[in-house]
MIKOL-286671 format. One line per 5 residues: number of its first residue (from 1); their letters; for each residue x, z, y of N, C-alpha, C. Coordinates in nm, 3 decimals. Last residue first. Example, Ala and Ser with C-alpha at 12.3 -4.5 7.8 and 13.67 -1.06 7.14 Angstrom:
residues 2
2	sa	1.285,0.708,-0.225,1.367,0.714,-0.106,1.290,0.787,0.003 | 1.319,0.780,-0.569,1.230,0.780,-0.450,1.320,0.780,-0.330
***
This chain:
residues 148
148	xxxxx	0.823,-2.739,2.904,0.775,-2.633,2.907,0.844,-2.505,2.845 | 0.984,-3.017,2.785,0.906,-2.951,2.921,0.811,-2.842,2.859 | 1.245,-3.039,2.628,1.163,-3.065,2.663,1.069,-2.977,2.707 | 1.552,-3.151,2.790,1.484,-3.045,2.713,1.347,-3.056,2.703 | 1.891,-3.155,2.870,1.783,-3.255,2.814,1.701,-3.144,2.731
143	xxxxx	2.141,-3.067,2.950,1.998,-2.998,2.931,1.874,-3.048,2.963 | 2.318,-3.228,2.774,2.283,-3.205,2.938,2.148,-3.175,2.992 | 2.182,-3.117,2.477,2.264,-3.211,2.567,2.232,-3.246,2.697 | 2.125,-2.894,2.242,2.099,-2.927,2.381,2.212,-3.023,2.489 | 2.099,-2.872,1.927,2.165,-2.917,2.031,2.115,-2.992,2.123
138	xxxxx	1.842,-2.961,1.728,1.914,-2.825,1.738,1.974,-2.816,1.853 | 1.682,-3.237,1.889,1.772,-3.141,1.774,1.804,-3.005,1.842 | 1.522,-3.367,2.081,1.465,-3.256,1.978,1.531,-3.196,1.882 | 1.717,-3.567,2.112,1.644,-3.484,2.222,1.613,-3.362,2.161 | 1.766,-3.747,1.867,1.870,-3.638,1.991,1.820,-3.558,2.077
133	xxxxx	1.441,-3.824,1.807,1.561,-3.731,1.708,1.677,-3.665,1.779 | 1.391,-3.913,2.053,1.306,-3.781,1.985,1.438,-3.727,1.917 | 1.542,-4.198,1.964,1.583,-4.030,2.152,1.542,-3.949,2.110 | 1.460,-4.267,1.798,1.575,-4.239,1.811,1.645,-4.123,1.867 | 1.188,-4.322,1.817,1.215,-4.206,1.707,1.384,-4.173,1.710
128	xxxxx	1.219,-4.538,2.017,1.118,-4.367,2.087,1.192,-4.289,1.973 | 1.524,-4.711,2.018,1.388,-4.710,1.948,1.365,-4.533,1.999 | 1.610,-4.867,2.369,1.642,-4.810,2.274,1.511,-4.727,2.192 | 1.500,-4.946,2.619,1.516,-5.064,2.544,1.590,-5.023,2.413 | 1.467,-4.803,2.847,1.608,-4.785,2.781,1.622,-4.928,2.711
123	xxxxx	1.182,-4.792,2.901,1.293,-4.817,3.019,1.407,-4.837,2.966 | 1.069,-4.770,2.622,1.007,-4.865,2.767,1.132,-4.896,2.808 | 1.199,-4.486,2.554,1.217,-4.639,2.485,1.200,-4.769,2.559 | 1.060,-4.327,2.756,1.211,-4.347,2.730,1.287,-4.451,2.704 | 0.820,-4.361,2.591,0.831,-4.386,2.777,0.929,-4.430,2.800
118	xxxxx	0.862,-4.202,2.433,0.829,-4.348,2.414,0.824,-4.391,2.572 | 0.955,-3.966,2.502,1.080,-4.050,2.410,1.001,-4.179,2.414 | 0.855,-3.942,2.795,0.824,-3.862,2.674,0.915,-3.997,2.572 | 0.928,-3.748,3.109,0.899,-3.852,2.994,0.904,-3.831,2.898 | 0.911,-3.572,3.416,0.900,-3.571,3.321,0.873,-3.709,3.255
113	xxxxx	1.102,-3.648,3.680,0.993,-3.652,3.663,0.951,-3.672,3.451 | 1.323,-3.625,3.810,1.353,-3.581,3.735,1.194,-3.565,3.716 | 1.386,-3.879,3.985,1.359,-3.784,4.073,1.307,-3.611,3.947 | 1.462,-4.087,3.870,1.333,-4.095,3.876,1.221,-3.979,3.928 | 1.753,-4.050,3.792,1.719,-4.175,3.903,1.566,-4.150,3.949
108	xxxxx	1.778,-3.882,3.641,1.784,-3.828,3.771,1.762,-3.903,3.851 | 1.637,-3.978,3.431,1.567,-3.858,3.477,1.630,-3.838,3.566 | 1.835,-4.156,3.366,1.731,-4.226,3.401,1.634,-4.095,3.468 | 2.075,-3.983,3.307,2.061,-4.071,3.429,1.940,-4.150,3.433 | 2.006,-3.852,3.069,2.007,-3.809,3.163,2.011,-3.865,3.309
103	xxxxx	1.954,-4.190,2.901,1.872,-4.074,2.976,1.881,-3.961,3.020 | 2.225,-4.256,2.933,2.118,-4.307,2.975,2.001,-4.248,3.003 | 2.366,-3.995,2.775,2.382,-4.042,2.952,2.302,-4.107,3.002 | 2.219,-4.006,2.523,2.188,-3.953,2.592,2.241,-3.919,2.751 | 2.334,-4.296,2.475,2.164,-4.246,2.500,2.163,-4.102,2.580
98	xxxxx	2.575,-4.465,2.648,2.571,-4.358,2.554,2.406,-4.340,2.577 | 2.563,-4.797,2.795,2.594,-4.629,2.840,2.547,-4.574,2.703 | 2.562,-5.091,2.746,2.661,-4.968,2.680,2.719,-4.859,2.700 | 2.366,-5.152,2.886,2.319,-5.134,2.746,2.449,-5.046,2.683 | 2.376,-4.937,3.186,2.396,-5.032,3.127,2.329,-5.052,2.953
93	xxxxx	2.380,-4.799,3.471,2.305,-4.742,3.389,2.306,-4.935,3.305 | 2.574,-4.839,3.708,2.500,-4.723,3.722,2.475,-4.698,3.518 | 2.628,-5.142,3.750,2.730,-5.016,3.688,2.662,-4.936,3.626 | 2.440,-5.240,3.936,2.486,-5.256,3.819,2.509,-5.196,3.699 | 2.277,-4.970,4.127,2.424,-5.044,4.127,2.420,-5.061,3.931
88	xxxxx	2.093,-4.813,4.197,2.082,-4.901,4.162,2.214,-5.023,4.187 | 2.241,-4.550,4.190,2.186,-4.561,4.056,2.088,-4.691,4.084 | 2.330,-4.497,4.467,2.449,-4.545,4.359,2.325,-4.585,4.210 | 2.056,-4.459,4.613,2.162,-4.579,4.606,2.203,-4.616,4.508 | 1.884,-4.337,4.579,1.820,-4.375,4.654,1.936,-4.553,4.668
83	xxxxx	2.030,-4.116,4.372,1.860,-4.214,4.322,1.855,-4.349,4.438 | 2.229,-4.055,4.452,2.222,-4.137,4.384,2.126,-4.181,4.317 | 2.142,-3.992,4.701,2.218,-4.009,4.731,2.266,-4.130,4.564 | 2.014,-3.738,4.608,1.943,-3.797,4.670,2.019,-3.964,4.673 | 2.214,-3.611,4.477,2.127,-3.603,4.362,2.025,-3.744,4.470
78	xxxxx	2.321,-3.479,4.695,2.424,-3.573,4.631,2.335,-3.658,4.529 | 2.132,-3.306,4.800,2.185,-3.433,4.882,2.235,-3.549,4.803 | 1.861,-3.203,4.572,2.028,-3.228,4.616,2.040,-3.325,4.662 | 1.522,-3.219,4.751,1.687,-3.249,4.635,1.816,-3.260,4.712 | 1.232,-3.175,4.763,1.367,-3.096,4.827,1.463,-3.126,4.685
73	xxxxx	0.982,-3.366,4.816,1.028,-3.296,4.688,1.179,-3.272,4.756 | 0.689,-3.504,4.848,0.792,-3.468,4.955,0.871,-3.344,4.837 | 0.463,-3.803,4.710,0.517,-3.611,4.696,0.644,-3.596,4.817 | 0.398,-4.022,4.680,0.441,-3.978,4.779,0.423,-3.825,4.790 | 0.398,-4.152,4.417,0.320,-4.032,4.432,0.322,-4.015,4.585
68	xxxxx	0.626,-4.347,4.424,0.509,-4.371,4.320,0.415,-4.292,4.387 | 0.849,-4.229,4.551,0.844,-4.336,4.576,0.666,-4.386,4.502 | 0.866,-3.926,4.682,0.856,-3.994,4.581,0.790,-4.114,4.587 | 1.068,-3.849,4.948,0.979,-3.910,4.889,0.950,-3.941,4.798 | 1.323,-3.595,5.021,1.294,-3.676,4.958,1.123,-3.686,4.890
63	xxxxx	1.513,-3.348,5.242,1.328,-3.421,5.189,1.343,-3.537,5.098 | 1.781,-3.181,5.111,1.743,-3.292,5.200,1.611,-3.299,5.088 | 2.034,-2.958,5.043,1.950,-3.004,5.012,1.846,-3.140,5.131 | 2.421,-2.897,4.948,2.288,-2.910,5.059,2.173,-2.993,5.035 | 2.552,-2.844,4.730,2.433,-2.769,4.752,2.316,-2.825,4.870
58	xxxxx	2.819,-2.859,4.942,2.790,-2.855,4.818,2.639,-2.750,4.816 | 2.870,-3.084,5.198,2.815,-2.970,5.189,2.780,-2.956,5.031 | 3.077,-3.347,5.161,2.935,-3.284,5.170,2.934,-3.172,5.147 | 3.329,-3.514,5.216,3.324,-3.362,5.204,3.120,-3.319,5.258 | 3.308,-3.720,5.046,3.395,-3.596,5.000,3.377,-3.471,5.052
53	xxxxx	3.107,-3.899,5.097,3.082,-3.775,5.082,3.188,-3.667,4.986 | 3.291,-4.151,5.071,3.234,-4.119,5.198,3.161,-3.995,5.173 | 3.380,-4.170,4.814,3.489,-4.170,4.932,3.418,-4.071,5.068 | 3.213,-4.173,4.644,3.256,-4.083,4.619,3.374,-4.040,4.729 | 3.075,-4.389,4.741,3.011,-4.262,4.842,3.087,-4.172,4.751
48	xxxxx	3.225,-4.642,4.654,3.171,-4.576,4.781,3.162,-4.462,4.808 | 3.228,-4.587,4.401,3.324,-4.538,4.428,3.333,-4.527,4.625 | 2.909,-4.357,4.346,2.956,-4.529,4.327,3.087,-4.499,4.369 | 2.880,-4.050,4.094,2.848,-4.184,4.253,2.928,-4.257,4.250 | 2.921,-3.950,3.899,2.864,-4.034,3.890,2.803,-4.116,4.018
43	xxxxx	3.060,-3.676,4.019,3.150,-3.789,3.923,3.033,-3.953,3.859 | 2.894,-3.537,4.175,3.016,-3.647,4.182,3.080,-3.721,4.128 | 2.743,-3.439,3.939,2.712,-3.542,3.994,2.765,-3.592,4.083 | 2.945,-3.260,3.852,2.952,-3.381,3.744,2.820,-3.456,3.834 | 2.963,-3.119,4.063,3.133,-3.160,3.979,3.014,-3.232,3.901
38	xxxxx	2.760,-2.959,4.050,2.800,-3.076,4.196,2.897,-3.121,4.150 | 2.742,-2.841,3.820,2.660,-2.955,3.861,2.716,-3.007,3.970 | 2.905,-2.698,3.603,2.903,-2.676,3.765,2.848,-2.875,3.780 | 2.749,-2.492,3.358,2.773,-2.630,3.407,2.785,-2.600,3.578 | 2.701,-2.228,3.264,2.804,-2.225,3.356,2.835,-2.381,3.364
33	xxxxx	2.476,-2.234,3.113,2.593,-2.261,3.041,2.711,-2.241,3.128 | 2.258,-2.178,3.312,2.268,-2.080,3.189,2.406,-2.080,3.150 | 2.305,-2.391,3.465,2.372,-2.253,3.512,2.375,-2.110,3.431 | 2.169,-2.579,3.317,2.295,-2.574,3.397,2.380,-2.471,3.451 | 1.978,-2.466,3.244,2.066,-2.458,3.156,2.173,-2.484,3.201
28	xxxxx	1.794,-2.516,3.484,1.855,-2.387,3.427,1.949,-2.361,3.329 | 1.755,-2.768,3.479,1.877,-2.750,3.546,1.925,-2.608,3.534 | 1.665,-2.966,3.220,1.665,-2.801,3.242,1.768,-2.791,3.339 | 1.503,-3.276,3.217,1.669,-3.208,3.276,1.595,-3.072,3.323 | 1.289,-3.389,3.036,1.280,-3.312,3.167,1.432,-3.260,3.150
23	xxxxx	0.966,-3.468,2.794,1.153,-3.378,2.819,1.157,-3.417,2.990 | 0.677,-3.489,2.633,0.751,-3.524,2.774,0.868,-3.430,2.771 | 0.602,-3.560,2.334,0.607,-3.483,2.422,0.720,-3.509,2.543 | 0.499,-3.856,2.214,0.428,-3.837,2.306,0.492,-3.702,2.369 | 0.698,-3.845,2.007,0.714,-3.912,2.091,0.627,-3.904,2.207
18	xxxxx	0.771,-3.437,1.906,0.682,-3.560,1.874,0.774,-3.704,2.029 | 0.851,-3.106,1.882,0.822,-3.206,1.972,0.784,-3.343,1.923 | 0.665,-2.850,1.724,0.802,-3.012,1.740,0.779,-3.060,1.800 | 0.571,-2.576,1.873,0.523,-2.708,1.841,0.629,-2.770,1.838 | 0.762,-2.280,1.833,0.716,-2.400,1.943,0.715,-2.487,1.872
13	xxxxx	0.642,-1.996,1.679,0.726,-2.148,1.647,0.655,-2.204,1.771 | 0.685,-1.627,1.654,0.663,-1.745,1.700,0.706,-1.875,1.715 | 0.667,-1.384,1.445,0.781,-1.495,1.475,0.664,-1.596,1.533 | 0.520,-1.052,1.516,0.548,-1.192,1.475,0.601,-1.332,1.529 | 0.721,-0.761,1.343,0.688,-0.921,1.447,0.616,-0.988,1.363
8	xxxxx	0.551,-0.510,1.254,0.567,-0.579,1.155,0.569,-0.761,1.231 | 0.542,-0.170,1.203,0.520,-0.298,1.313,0.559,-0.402,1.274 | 0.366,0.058,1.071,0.483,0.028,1.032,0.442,-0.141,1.126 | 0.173,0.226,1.016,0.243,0.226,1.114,0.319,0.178,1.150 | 0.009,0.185,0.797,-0.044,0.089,0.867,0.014,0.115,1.060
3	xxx	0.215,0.064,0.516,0.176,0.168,0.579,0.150,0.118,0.729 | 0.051,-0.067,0.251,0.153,-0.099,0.347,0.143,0.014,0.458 | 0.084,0.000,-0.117,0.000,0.000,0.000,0.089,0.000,0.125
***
């Protein structure tokens, strides 16, 4: 007989994620892990503005429009800077960027607006069960995560 003092968790499971669930850049993980973010979104501006914002204000923020919604959304300067420019440069985002650089750079080009691996597929031109499978593993890659 179980004794009815005795507490007994319970383990909670988050739903798998699937191709319909929407992911999203955790920028909390950025600072969970000690990622220093203004160091690696310098390192993805054009060789232009890696000249001409050497010395930006680290952190400084600026209005930005959403181009679809017209939302007014507060982003990193540098983060502004390569939606609005460097990430429509050639270069930016190719068939032989890595998946999951492609889609961390497609979530920052798009103002980090949630997608869901088939959405992903749309814009990448790489298969939805692919990204699901890197997105949704065990391992968190540039805190590619999914939303919620």
């Amino acid at each position: 007989m179980k004794d009815a003092n005795v507490f007994t968790p319970v383990r909670r499971t988050l739903p798998k994620p699937t191709v319909q669930t929407p992911f999203h850049i955790d920028f909390d993980w950025w600072k969970e892990n000690e990622r220093d973010w203004q160091v690696y979104l310098r390192s993805l501006l054009c060789s232009v503005h890696q000249e001409t914002l050497a010395t930006l204000e680290e952190g400084q923020m600026i209005d930005w429009v959403d181009e679809e919604t017209a939302e007014v959304h507060q982003v990193d300067g540098l983060q502004h800077v390569l939606m609005t420019h460097c990430s429509r440069q050639p270069e930016f985002l190719t068939q032989h960027t890595t998946l999951v650089e492609a889609v961390f750079r497609l979530f920052l080009v798009n103002g980090n607006r949630p997608m869901s691996a088939e959405e992903l597929s749309v814009r990448l031109g790489r298969p939805a069960q692919t990204i699901l499978a890197t997105l949704a593993g065990p391992r968190i890659y540039k805190g590619l995560r999914p939303l919620g």
